[in-house]
VOGU-3710 file (C-alpha; in Angstrom, 3 decimals, decimal comma):
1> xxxxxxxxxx> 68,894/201,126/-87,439  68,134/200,847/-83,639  65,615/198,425/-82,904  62,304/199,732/-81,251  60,348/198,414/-78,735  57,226/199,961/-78,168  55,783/203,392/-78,997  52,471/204,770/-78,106  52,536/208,242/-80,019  51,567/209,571/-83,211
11> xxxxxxxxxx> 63,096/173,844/-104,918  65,827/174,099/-102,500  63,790/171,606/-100,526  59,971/170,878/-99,759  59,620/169,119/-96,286  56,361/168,885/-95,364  55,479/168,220/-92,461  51,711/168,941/-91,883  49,106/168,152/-94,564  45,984/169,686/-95,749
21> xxxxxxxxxx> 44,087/166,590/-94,964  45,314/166,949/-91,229  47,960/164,535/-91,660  50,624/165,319/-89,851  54,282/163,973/-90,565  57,816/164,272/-88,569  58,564/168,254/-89,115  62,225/169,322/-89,941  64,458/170,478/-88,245  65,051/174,369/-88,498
31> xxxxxxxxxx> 66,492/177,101/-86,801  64,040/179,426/-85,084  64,051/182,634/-82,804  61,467/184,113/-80,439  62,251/186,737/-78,939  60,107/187,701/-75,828  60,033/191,319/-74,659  60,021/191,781/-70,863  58,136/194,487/-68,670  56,421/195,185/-71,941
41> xxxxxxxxxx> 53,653/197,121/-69,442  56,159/199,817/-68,596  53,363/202,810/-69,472  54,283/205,335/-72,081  53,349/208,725/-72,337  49,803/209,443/-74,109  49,593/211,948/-77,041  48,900/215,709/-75,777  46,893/215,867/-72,336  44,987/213,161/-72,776
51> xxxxxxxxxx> 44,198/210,684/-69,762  45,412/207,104/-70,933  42,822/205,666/-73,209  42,710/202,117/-71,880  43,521/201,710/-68,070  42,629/198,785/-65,710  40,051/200,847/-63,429  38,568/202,354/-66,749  38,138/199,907/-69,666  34,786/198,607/-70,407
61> xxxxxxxxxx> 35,037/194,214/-71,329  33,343/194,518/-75,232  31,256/192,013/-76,090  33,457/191,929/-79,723  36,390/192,362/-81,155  37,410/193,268/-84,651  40,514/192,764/-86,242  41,810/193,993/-89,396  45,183/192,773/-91,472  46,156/194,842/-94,007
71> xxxxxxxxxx> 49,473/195,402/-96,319  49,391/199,395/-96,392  51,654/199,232/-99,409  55,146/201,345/-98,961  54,173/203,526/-96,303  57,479/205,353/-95,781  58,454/209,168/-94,529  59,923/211,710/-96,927  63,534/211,430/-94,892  66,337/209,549/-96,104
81> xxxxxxxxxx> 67,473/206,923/-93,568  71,335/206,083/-94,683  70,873/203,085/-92,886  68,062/202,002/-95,290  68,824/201,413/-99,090  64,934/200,661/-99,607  63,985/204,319/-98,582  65,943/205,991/-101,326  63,058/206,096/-103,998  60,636/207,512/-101,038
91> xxxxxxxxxx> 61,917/210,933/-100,757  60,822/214,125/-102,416  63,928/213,651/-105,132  63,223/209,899/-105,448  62,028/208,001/-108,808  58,248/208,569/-106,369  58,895/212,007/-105,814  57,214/211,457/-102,192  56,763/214,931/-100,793  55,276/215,601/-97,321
101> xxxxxxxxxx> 52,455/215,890/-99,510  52,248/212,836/-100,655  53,254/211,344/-97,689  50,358/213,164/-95,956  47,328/212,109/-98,683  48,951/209,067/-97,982  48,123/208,673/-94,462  44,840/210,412/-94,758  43,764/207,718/-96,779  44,961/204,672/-94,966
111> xxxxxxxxxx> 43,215/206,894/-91,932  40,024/207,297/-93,861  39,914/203,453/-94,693  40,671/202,669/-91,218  38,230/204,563/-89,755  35,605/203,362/-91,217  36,612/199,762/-90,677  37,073/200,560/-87,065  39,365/198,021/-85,806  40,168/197,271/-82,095
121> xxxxxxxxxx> 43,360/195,560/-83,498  45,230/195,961/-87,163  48,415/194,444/-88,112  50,034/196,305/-90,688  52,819/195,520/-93,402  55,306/197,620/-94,919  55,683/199,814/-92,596  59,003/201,979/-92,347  59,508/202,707/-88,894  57,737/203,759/-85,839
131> xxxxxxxxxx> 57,252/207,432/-87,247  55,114/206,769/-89,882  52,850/204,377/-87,493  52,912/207,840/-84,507  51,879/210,233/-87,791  49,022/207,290/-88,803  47,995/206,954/-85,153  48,001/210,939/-84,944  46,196/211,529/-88,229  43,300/208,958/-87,004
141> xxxxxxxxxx> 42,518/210,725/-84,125  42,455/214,126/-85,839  40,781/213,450/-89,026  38,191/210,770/-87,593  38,195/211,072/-83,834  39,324/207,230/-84,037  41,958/206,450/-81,489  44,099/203,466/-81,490  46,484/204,047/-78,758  48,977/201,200/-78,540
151> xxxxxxxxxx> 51,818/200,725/-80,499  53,639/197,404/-81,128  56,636/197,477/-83,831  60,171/197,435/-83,603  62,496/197,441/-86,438  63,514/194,406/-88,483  66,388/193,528/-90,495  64,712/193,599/-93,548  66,760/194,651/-96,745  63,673/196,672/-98,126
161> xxxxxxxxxx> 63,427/198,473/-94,752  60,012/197,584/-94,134  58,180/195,883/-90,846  55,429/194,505/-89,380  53,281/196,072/-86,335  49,981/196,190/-85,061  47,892/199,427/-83,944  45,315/198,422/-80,989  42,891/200,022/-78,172  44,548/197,396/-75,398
171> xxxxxxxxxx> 47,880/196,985/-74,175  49,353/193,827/-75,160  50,271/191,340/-72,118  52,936/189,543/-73,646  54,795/189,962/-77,390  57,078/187,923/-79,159  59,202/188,802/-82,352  59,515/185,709/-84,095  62,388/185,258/-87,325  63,225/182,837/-89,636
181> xxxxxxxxxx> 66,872/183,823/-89,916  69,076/186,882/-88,774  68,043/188,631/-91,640  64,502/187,450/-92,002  61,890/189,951/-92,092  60,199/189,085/-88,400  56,819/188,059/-87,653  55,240/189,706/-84,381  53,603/187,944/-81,881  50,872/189,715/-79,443
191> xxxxxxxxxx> 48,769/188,308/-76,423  45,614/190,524/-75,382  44,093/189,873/-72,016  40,741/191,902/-72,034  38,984/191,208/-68,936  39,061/187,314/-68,198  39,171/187,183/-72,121  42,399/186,531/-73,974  43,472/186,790/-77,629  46,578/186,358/-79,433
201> xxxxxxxxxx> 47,062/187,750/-82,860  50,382/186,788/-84,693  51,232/189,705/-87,754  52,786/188,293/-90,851  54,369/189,774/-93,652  56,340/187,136/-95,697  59,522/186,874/-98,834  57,962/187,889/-101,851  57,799/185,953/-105,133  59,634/188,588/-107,161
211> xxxxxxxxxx> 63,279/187,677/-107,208  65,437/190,625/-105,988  68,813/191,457/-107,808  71,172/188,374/-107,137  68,588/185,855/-105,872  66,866/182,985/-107,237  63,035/181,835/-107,132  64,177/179,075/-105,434  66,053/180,905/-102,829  62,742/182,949/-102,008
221> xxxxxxxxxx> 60,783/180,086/-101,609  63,402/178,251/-99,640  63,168/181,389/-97,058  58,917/181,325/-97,438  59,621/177,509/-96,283  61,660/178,575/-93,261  59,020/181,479/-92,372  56,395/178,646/-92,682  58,415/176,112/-90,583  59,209/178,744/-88,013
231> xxxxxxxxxx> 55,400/179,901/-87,530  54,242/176,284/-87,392  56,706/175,416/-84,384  55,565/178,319/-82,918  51,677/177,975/-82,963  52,551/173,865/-82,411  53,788/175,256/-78,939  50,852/177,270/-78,006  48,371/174,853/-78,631  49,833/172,266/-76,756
241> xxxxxxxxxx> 50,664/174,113/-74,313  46,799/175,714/-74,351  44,715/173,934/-76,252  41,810/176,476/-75,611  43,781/179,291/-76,698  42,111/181,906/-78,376  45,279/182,527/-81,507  44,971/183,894/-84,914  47,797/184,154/-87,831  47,273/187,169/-90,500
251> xxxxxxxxxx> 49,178/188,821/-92,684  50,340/189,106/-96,237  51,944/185,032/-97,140  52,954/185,995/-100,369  51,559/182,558/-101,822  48,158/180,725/-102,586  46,172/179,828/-99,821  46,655/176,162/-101,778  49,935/176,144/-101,913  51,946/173,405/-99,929
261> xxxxxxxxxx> 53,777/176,239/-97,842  51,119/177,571/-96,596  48,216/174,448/-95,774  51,239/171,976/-94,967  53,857/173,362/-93,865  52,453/176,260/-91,810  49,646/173,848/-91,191  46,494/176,708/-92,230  44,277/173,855/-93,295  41,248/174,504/-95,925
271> xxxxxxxxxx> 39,243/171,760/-94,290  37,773/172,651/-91,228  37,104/168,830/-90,386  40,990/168,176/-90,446  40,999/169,812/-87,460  40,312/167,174/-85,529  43,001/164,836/-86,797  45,526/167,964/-85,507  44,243/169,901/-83,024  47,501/172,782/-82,944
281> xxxxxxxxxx> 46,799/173,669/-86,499  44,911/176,418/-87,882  41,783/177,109/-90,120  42,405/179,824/-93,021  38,994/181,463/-93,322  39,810/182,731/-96,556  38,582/178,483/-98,059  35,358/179,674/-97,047  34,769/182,488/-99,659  34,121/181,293/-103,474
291> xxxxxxxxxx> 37,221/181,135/-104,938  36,619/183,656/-107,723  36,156/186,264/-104,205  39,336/185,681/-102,637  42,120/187,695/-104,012  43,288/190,211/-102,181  45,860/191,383/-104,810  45,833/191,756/-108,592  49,356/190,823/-110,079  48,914/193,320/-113,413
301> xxxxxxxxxx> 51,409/191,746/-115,745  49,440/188,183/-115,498  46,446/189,598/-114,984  45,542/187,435/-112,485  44,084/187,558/-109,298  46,299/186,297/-106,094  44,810/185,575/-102,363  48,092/186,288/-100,759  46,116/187,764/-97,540  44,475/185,826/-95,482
311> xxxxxxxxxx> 43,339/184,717/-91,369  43,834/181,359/-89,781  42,298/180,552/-86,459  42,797/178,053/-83,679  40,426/175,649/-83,557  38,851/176,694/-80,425  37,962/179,955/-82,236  35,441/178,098/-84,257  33,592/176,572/-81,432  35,641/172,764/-81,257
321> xxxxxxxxxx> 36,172/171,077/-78,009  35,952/173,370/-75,002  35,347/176,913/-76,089  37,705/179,653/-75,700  36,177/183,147/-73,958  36,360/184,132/-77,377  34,979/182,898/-81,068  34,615/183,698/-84,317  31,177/185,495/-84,987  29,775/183,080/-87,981
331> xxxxxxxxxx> 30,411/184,781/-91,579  32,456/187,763/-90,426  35,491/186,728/-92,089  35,304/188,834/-95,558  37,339/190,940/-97,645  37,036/194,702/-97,513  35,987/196,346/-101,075  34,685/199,331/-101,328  34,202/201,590/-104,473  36,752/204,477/-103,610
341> xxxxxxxxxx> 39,686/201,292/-103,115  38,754/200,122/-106,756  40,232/200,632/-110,560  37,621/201,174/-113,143  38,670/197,074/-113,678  37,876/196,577/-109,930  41,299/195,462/-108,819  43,218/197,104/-106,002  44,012/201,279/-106,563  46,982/201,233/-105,003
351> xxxxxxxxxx> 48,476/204,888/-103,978  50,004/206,085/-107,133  51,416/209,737/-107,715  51,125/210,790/-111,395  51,726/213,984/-114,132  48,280/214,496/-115,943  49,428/215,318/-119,999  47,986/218,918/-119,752  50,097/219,774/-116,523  52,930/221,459/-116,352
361> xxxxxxxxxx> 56,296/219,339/-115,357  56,437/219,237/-111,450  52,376/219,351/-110,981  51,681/215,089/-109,602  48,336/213,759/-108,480  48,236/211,489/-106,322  45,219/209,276/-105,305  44,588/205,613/-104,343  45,116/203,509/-101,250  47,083/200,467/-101,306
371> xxxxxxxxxx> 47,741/197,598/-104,228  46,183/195,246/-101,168  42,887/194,652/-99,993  42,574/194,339/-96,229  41,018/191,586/-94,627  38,785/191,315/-91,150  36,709/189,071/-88,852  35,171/189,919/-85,684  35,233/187,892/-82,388  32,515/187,810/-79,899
381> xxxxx> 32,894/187,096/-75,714  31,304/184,216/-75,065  28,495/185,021/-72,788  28,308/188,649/-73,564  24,852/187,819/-75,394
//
């Protein structure tokens, strides 16, 4: 596929280097890539007639910021991309028999979730390409008047075909694509400076647990361990380079919020007091929910409940040392449930397509939203109150 910049339209080993206490040990060595994206300003056209939504003469500072992370589950176009094997069940003769119809109720209700949400910033996972984030950007504005103007994806080498991106109402500063290995799903990295307020939000999307044909569970959590490794050299660089920087980590981590990968090796600690022991690691604000409210995901054939989404912050987000222009507003961090995204059990409806038994062969339903629940917090300016 060619990559994409920007659009505005439409046990190997376990080497652990930082621990949940705080303690932090000699890292290993790994390879790493960041790639950084110059003149990334370069405007882009604007759907229709409209003036450009967010300009430097026009936009108003806000006094918050919300931010959403949310895995949209499989959103993919009807067409079949010969360059992507993990289309080929996402087309009207696929096993999902996805139909610009279903393709469409699709979108209208990721927009109708959205909308109400009302983000200034989303990351999204599993995402195809850039056409099916110009048809969700489209089909917010028409449906719900809700208009999220910039664009930031390009396409990974992922063997599923699926990518990371975020939707926003600024124009990112600075972005960096960040990957494990050459064929490592990538991890995007985007800096927001609103007014003398800035805000970096890095978009995560992670190997999955469930072994693909020819690999091994312990070659998918060898690659989770690289991911891990590569975000925590990363953020270690930001912080010490800024230790008042305003940075957050979301995504879908396909692991425990407990699990050694995630509060060592990434360094998300669950104890916000570690923080002070190592300032360049991160707080996941999904330890401070109860533990029976923090899946985000309901893996059917254990029945049991997995927190695989989640937010870390830098610590100057909660309020340590000299304050950032920007911190957490206390108790926003929660996970959004609402009745229409629920089963009659209350886990996840994910966006199914179905034959009812009195309906004739071709006739499909299709309903649900995605087999994730999307998390949020909201930032306030400080000294905007």
């Amino acid at each position: 596929m060619k990559r994409i910049t920007l659009g505005l339209f439409g046990s190997l080993f376990v080497s652990l280097f930082v621990g949940c206490s705080g303690t932090e040990q000699t890292p290993p060595s790994t390879d790493w890539v960041i790639k950084r994206l110059d003149n990334y300003n370069t405007p882009a056209p604007r759907m229709g007639q409209r003036p450009d939504a967010v300009t430097k003469a026009s936009v108003k500072i806000p006094a918050e910021l919300r931010i959403v992370s949310w895995n949209v589950e499989n959103l993919f176009d009807t067409e079949n991309d010969p360059n992507n094997l993990g289309d080929d069940e996402f087309t009207p003769t696929g096993a999902q028999k996805w139909t610009v119809a279903a393709y469409e109720k699709k979108l209208a209700q990721l927009a109708q979730l959205i909308a109400e949400m009302k983000p200034d910033i989303i990351g999204l996972a599993e995402v195809e390409n850039l056409r099916v984030l110009k048809d969700l950007q489209r089909t917010l504005l028409v449906n719900h008047a809700y208009d999220l103007p910039e664009i930031i994806h390009r396409e990974s080498p992922d063997k599923r075909g699926i990518d990371v991106a975020l939707l926003a109402k600024y124009k990112p500063t600075d972005t960096q694509w960040l990957r494990a290995n050459d064929d490592a799903r990538e991890m995007l990295s985007a800096s927001f400076t609103i007014g003398p307020a800035s805000v970096t939000v890095v978009m995560c999307h992670w190997k999955s647990k469930r072994i693909a044909p020819g690999s091994t569970e312990e070659a998918s959590e060898a690659m989770r361990i690289k991911e891990a490794s590569t975000l925590r050299t990363y953020v270690r660089s930001r912080l010490r380079d800024n230790p008042n920087a305003a940075l957050l980590v979301m995504g879908d981590f396909n692991d425990f919020i407990t699990a050694p990968i995630l509060c060592q090796t990434a360094g998300f600690l669950l104890n916000r007091e570690a923080l002070k022991a190592d300032p360049t690691a991160l707080f996941n604000l999904a330890s401070t929910l109860p533990e029976n409210e923090r899946g985000t995901y309901y893996y059917h054939p254990q029945k049991k409940w997995n927190d695989l989404d989640s937010i870390s912050v830098s610590p100057r987000l909660l309020g340590e040392g000299t304050s950032s222009l920007w911190t957490l507003r206390s108790q926003s961090y929660r996970i959004v449930r609402t009745p229409k995204q629920l089963n009659s059990d209350k886990t996840p409806k994910g966006f199914r397509l179905f034959k009812p038994k009195d309906k004739p062969e071709g006739f499909y339903i299709t309903t649900g939203y995605s087999d994730h629940f999307p998390v949020t917090l909201t930032l306030e300016r400080v000294g905007a109150r």
